[in-house]
CHARMM-style PDB file with segment names, atoms N, HN, CA, C and O in Angstrom:
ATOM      1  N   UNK     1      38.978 195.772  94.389  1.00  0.00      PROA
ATOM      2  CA  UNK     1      39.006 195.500  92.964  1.00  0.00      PROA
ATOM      3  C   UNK     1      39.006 196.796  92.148  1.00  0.00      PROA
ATOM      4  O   UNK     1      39.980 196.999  91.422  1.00  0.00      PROA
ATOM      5  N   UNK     2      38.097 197.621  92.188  1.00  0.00      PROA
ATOM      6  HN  UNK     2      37.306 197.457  92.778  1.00  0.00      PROA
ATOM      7  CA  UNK     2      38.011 199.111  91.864  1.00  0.00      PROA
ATOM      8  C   UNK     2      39.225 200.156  92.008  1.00  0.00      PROA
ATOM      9  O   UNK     2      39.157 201.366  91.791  1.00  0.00      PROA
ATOM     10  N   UNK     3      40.138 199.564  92.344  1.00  0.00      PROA
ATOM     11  HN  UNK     3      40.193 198.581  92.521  1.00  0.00      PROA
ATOM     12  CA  UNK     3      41.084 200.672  93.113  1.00  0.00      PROA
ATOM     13  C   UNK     3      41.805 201.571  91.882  1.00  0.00      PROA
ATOM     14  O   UNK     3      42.461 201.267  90.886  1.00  0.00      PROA
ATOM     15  N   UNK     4      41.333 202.852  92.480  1.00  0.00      PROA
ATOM     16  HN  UNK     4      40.800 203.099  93.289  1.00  0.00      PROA
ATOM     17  CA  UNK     4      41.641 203.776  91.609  1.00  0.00      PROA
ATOM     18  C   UNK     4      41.113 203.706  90.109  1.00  0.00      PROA
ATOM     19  O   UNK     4      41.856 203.842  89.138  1.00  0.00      PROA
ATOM     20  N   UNK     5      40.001 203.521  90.049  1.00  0.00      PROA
ATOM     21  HN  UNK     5      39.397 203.411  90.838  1.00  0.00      PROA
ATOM     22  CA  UNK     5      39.273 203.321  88.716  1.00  0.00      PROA
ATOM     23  C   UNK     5      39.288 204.723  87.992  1.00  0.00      PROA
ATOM     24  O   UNK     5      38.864 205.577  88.771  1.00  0.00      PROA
ATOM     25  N   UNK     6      39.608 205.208  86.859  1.00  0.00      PROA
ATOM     26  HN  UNK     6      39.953 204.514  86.227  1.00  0.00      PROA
ATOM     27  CA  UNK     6      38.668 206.298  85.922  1.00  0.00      PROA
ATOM     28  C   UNK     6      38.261 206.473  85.095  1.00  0.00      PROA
ATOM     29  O   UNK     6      39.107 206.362  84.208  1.00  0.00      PROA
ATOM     30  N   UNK     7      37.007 206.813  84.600  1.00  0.00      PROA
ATOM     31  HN  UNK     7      36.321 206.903  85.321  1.00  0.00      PROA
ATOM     32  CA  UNK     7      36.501 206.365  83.933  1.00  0.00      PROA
ATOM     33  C   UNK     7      36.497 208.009  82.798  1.00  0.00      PROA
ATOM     34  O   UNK     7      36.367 209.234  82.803  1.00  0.00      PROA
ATOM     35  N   UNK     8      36.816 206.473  81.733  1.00  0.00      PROA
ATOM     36  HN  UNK     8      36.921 205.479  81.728  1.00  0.00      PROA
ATOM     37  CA  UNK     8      37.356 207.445  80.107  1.00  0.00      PROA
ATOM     38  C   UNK     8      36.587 208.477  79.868  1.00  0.00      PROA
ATOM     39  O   UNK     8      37.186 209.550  79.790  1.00  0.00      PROA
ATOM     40  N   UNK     9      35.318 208.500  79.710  1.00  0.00      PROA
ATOM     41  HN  UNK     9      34.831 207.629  79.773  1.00  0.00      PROA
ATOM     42  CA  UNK     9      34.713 209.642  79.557  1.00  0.00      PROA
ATOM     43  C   UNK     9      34.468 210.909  80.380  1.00  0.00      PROA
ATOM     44  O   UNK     9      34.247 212.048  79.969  1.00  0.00      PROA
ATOM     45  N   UNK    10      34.542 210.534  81.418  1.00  0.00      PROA
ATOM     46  HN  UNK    10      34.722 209.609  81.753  1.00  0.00      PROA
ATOM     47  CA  UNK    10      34.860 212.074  81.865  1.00  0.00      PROA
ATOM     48  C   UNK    10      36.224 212.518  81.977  1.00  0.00      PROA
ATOM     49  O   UNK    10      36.554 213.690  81.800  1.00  0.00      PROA
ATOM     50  N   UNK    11      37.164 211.416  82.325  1.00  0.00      PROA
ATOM     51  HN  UNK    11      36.896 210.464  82.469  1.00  0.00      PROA
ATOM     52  CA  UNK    11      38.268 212.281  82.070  1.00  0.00      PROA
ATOM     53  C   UNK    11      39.354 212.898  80.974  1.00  0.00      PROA
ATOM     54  O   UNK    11      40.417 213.505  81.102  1.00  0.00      PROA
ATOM     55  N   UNK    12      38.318 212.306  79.469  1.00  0.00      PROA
ATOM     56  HN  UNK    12      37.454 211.813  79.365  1.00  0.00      PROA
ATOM     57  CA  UNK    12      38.783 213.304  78.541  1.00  0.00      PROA
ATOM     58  C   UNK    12      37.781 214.659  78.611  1.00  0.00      PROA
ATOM     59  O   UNK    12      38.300 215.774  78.558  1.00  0.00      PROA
ATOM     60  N   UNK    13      36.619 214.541  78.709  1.00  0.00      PROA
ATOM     61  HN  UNK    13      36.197 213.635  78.752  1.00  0.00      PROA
ATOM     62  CA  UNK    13      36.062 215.775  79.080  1.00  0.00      PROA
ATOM     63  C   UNK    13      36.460 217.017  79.599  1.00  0.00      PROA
ATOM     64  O   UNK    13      36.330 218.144  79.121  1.00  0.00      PROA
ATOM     65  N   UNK    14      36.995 216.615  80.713  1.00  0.00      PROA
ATOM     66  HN  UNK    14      37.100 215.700  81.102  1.00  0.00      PROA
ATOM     67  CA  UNK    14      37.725 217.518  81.571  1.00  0.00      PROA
ATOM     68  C   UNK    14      39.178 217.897  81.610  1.00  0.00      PROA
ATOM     69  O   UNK    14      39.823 218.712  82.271  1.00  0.00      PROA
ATOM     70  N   UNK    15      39.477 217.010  80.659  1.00  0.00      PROA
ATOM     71  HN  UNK    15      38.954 216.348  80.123  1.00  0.00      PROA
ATOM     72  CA  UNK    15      41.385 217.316  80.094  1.00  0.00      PROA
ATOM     73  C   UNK    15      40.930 218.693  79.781  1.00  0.00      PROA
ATOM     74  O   UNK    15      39.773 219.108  79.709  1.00  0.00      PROA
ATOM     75  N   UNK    16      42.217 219.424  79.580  1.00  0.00      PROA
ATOM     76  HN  UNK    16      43.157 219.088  79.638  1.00  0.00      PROA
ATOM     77  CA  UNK    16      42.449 221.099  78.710  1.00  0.00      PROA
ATOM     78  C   UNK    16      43.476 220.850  78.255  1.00  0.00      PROA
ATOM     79  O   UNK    16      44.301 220.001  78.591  1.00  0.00      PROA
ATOM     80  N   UNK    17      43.487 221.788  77.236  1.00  0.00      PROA
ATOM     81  HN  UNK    17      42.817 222.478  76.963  1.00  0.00      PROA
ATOM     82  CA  UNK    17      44.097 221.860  75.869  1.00  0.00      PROA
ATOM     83  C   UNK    17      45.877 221.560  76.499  1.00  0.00      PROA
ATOM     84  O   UNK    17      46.339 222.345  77.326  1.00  0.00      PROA
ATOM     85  N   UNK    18      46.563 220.584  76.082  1.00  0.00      PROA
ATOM     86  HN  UNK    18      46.188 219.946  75.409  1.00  0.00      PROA
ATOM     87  CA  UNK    18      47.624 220.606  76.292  1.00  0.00      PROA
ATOM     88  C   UNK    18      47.922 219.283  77.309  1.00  0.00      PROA
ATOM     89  O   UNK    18      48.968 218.646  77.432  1.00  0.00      PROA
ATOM     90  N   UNK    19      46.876 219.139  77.858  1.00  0.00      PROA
ATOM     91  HN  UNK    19      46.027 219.657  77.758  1.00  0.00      PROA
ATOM     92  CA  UNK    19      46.884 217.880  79.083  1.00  0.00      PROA
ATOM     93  C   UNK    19      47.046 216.724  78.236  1.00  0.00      PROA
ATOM     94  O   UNK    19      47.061 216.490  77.028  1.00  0.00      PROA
ATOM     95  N   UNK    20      47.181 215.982  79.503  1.00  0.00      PROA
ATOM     96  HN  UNK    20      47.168 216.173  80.485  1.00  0.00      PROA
ATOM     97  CA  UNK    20      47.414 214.279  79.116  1.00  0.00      PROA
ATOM     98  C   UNK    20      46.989 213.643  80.388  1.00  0.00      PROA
ATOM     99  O   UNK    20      47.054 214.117  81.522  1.00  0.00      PROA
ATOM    100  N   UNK    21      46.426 212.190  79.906  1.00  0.00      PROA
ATOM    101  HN  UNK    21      46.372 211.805  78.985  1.00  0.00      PROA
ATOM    102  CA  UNK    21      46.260 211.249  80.373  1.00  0.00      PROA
ATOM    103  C   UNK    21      46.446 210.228  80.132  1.00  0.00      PROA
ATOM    104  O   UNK    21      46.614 209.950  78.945  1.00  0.00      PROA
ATOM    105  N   UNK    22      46.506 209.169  81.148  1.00  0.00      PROA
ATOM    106  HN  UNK    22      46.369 209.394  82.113  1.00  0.00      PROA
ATOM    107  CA  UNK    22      47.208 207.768  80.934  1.00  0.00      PROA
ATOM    108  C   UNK    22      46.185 207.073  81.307  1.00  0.00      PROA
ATOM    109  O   UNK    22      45.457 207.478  82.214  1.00  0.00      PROA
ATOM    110  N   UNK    23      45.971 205.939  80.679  1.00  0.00      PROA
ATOM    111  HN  UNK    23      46.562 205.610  79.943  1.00  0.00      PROA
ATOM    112  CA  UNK    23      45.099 204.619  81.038  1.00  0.00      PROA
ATOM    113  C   UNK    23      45.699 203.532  80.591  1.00  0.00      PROA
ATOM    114  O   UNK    23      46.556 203.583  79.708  1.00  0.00      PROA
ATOM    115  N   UNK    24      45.263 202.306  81.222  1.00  0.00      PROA
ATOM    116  HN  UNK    24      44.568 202.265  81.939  1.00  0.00      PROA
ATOM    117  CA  UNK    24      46.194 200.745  81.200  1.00  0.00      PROA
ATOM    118  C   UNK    24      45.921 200.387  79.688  1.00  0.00      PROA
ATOM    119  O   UNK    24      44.759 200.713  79.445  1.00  0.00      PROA
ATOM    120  N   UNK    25      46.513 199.863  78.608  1.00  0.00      PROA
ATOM    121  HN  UNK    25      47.457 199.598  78.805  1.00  0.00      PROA
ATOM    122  CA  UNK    25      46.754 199.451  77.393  1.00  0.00      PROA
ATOM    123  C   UNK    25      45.233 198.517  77.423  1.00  0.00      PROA
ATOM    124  O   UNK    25      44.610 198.655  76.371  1.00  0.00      PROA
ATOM    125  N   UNK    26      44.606 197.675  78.368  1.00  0.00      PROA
ATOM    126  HN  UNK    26      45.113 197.562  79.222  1.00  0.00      PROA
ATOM    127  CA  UNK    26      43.142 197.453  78.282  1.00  0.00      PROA
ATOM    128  C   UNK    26      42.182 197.924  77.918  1.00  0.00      PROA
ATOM    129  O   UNK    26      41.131 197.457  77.481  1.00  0.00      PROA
ATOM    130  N   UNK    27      42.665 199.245  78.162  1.00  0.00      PROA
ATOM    131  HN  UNK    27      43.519 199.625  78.517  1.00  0.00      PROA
ATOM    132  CA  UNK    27      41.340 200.095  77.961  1.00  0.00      PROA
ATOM    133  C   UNK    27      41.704 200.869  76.522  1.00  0.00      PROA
ATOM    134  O   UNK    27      41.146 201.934  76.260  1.00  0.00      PROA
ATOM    135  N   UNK    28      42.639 200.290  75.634  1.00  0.00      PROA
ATOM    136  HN  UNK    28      43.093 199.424  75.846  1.00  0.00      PROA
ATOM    137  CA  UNK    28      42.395 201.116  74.554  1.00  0.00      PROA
ATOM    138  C   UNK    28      41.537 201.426  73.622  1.00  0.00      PROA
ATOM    139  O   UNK    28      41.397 202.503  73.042  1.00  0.00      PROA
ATOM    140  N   UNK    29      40.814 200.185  73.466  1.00  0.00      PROA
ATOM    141  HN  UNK    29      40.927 199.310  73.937  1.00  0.00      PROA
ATOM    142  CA  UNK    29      39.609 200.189  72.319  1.00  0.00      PROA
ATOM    143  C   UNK    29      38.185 201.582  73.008  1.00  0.00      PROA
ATOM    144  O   UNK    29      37.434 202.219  72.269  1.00  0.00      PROA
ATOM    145  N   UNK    30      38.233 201.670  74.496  1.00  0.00      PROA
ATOM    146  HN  UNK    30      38.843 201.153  75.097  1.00  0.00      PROA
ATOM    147  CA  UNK    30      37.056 201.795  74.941  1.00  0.00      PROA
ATOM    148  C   UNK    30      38.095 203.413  74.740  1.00  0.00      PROA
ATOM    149  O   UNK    30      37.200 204.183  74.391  1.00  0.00      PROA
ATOM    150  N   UNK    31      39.075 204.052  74.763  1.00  0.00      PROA
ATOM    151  HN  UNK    31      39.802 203.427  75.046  1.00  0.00      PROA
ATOM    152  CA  UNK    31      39.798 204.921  75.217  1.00  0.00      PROA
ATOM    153  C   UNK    31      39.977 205.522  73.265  1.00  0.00      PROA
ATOM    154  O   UNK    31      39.440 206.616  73.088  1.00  0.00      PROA
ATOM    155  N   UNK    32      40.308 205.212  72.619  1.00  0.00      PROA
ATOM    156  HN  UNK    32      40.745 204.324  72.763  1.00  0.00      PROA
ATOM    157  CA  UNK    32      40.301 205.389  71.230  1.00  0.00      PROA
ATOM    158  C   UNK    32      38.438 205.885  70.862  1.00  0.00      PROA
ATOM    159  O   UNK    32      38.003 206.953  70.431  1.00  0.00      PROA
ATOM    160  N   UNK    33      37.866 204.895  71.163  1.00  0.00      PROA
ATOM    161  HN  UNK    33      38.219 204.028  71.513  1.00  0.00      PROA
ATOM    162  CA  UNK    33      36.476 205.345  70.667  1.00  0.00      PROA
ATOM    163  C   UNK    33      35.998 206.606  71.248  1.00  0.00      PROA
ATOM    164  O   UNK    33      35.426 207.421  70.525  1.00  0.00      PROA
ATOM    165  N   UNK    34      36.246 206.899  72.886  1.00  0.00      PROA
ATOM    166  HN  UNK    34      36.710 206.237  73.474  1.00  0.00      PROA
ATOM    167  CA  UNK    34      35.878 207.713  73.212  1.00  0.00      PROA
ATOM    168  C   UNK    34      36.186 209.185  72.674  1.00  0.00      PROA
ATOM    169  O   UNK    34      35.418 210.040  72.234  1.00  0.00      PROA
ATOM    170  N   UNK    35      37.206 209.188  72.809  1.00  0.00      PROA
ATOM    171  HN  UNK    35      37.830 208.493  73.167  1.00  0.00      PROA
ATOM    172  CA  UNK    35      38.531 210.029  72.166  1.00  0.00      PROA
ATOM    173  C   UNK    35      37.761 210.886  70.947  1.00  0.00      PROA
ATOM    174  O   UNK    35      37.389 212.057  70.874  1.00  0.00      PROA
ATOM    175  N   UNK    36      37.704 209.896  70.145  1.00  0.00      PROA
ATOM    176  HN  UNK    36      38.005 208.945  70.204  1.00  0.00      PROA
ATOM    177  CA  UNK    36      37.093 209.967  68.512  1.00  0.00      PROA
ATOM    178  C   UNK    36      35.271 210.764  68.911  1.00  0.00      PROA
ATOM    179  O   UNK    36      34.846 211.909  68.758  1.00  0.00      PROA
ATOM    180  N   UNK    37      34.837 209.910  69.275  1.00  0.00      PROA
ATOM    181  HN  UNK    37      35.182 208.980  69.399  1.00  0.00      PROA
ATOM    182  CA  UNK    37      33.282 210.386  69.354  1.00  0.00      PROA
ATOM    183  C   UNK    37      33.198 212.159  70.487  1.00  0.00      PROA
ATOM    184  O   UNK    37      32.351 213.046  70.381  1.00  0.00      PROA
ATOM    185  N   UNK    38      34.380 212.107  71.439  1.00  0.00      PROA
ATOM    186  HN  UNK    38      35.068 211.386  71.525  1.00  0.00      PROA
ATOM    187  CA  UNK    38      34.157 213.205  71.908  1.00  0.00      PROA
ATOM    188  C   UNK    38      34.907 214.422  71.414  1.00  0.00      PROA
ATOM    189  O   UNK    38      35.055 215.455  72.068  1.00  0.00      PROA
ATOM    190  N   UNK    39      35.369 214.199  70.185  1.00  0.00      PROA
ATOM    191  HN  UNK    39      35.249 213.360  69.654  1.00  0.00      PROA
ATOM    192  CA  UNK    39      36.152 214.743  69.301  1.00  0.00      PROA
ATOM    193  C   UNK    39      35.249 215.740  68.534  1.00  0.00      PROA
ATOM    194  O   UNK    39      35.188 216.966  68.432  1.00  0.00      PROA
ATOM    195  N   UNK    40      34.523 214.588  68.002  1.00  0.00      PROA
ATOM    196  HN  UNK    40      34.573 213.593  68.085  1.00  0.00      PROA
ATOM    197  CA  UNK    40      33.272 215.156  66.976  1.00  0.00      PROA
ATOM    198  C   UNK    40      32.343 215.859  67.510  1.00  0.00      PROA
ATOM    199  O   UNK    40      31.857 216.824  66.920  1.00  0.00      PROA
ATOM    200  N   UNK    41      31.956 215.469  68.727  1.00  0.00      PROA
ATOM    201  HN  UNK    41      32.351 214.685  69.206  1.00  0.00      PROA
ATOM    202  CA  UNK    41      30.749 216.406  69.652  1.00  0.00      PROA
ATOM    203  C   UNK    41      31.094 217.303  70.098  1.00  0.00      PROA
ATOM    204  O   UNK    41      30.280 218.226  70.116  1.00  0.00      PROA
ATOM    205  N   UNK    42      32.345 217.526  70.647  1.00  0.00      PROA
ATOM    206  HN  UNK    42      33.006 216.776  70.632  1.00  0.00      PROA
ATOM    207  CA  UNK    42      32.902 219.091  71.384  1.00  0.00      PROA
ATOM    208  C   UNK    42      33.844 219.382  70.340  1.00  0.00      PROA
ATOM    209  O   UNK    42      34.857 219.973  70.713  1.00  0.00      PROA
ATOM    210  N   UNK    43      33.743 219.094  69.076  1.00  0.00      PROA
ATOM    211  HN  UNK    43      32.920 218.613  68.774  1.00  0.00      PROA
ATOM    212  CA  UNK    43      35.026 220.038  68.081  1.00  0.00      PROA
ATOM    213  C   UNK    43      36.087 220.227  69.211  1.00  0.00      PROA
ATOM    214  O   UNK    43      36.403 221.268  69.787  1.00  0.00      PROA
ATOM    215  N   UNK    44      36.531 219.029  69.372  1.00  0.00      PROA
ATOM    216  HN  UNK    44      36.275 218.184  68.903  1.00  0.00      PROA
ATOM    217  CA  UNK    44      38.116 219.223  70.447  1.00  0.00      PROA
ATOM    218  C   UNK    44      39.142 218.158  69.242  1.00  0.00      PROA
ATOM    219  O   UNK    44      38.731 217.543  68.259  1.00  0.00      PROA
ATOM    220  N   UNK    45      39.976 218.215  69.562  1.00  0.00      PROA
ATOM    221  HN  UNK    45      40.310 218.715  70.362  1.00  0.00      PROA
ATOM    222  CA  UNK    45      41.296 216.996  68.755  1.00  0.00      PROA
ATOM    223  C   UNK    45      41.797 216.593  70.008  1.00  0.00      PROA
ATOM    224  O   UNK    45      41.824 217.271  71.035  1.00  0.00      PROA
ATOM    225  N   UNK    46      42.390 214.860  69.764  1.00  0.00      PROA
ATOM    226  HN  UNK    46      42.368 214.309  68.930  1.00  0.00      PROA
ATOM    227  CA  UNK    46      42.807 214.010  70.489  1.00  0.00      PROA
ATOM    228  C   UNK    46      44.081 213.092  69.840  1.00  0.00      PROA
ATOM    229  O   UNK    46      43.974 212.623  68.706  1.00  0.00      PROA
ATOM    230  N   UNK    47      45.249 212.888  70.631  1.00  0.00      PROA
ATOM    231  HN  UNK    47      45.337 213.268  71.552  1.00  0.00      PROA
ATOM    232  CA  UNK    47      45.682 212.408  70.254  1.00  0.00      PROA
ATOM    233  C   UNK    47      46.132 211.259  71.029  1.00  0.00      PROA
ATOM    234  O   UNK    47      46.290 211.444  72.236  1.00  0.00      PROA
ATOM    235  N   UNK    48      46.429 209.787  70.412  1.00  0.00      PROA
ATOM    236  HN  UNK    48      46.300 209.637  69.432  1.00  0.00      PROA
ATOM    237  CA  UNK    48      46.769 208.916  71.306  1.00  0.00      PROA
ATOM    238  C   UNK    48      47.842 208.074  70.892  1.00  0.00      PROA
ATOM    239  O   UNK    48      48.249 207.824  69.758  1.00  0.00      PROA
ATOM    240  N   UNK    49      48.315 207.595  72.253  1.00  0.00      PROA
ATOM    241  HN  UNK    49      47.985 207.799  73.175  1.00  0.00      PROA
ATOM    242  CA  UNK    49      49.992 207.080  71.818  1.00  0.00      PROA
ATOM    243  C   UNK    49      49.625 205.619  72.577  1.00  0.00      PROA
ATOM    244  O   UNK    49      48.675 205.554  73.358  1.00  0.00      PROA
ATOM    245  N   UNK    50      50.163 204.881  72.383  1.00  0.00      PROA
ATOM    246  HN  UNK    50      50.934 204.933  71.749  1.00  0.00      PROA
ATOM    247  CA  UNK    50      50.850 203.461  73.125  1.00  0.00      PROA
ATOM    248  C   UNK    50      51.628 203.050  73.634  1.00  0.00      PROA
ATOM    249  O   UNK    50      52.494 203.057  72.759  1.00  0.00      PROA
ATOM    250  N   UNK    51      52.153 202.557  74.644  1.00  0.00      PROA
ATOM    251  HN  UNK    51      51.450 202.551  75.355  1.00  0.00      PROA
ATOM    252  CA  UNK    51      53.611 202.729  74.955  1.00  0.00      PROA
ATOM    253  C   UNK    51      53.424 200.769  74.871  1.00  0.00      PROA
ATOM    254  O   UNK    51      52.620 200.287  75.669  1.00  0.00      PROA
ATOM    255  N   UNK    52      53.972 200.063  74.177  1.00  0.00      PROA
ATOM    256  HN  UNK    52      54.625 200.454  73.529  1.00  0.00      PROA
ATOM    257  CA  UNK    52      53.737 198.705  74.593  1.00  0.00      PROA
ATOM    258  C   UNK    52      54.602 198.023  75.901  1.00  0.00      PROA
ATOM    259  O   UNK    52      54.146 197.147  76.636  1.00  0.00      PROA
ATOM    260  N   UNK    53      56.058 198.678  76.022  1.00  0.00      PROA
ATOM    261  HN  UNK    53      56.428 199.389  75.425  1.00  0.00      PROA
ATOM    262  CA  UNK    53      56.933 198.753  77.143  1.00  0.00      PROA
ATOM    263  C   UNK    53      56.078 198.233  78.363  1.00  0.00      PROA
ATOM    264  O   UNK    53      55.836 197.189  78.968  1.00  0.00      PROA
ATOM    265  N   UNK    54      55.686 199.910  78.368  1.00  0.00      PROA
ATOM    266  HN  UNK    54      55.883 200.758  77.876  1.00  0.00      PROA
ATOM    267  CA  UNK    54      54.739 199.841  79.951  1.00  0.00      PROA
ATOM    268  C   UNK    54      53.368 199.544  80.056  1.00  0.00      PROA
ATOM    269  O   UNK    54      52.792 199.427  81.137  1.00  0.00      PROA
ATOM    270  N   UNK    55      52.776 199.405  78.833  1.00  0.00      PROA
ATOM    271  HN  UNK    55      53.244 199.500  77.954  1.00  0.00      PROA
ATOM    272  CA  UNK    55      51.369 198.666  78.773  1.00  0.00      PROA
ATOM    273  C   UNK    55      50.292 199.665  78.816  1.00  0.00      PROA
ATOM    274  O   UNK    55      49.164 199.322  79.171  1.00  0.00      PROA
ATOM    275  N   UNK    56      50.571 200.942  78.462  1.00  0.00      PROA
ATOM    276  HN  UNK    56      51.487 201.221  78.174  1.00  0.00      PROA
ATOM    277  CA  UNK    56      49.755 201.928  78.766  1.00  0.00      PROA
ATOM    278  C   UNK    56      49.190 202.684  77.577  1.00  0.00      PROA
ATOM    279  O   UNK    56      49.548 202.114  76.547  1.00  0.00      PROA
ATOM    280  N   UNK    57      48.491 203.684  77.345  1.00  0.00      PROA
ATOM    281  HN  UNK    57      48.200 204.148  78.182  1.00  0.00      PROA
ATOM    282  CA  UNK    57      47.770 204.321  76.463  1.00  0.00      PROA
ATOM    283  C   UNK    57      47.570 205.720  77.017  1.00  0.00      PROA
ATOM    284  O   UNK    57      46.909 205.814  78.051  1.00  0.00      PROA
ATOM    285  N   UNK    58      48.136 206.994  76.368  1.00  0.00      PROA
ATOM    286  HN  UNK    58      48.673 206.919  75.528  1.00  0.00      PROA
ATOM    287  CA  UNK    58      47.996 208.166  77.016  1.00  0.00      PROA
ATOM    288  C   UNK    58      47.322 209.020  75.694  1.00  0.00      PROA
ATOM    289  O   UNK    58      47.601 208.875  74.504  1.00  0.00      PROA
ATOM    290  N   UNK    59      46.319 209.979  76.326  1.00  0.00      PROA
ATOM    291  HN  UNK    59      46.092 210.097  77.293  1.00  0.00      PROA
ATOM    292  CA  UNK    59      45.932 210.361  75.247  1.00  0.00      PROA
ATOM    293  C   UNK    59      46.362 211.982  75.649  1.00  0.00      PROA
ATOM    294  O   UNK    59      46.523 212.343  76.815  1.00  0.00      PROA
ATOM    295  N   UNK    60      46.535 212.999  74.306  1.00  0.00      PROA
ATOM    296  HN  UNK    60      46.404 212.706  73.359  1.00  0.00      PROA
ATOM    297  CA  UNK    60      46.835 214.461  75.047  1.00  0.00      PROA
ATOM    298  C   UNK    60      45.517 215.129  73.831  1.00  0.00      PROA
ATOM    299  O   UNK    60      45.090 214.684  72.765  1.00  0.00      PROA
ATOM    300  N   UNK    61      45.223 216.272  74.571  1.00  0.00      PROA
ATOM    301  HN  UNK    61      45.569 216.633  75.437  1.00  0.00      PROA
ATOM    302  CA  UNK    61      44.101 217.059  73.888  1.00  0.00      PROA
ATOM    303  C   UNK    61      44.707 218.249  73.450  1.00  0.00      PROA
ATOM    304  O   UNK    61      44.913 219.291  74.072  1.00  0.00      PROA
ATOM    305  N   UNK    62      45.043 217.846  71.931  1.00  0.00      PROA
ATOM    306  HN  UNK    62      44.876 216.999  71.427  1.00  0.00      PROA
ATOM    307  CA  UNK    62      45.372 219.395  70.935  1.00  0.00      PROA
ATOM    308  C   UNK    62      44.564 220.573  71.306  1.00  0.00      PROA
ATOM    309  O   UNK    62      44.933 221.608  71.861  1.00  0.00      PROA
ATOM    310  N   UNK    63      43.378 220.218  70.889  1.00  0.00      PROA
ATOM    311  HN  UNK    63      43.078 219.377  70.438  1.00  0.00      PROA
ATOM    312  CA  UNK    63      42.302 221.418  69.887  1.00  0.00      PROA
ATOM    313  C   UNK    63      41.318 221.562  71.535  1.00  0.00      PROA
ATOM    314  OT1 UNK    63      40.331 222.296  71.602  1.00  0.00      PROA
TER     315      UNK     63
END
C-alpha cells in the first residue's frame, strides 16, 4: 500500500534552489500548505504548478 510514499515535508526541505518535485494531484492541499508555511520559516520561495492532464502537482524552490 505504501509503495514509494514521500512525505511533503521533508522533501521540500531538502529541495535546493532550482529543484523540483512532483507529488499525485491528492496531495495538493497538504503540498500547497506545506510549501507556504515552510516558506515563511526558512525565508525560502515556492512555487507550484498543476498539471490536471497527468494528475500531478510539482512544486520548484526559487529563493
Amino acid at each position: 500500500m505504501a509503495e514509494n510514499q514521500v512525505k511533503v515535508r521533508p522533501a521540500l526541505t531538502d529541495l535546493k534552489v532550482g529543484g523540483e518535485i512532483t507529488f499525485p494531484i491528492a496531495k495538493t492541499k497538504s503540498v500547497r500548505a506545506q510549501a507556504s508555511d515552510l516558506g515563511l520559516i526558512l525565508d525560502r520561495k515556492y512555487q507550484t504548478e498543476t498539471d490536471r492532464e497527468k494528475r500531478t502537482i510539482t512544486v520548484t524552490r526559487l529563493k
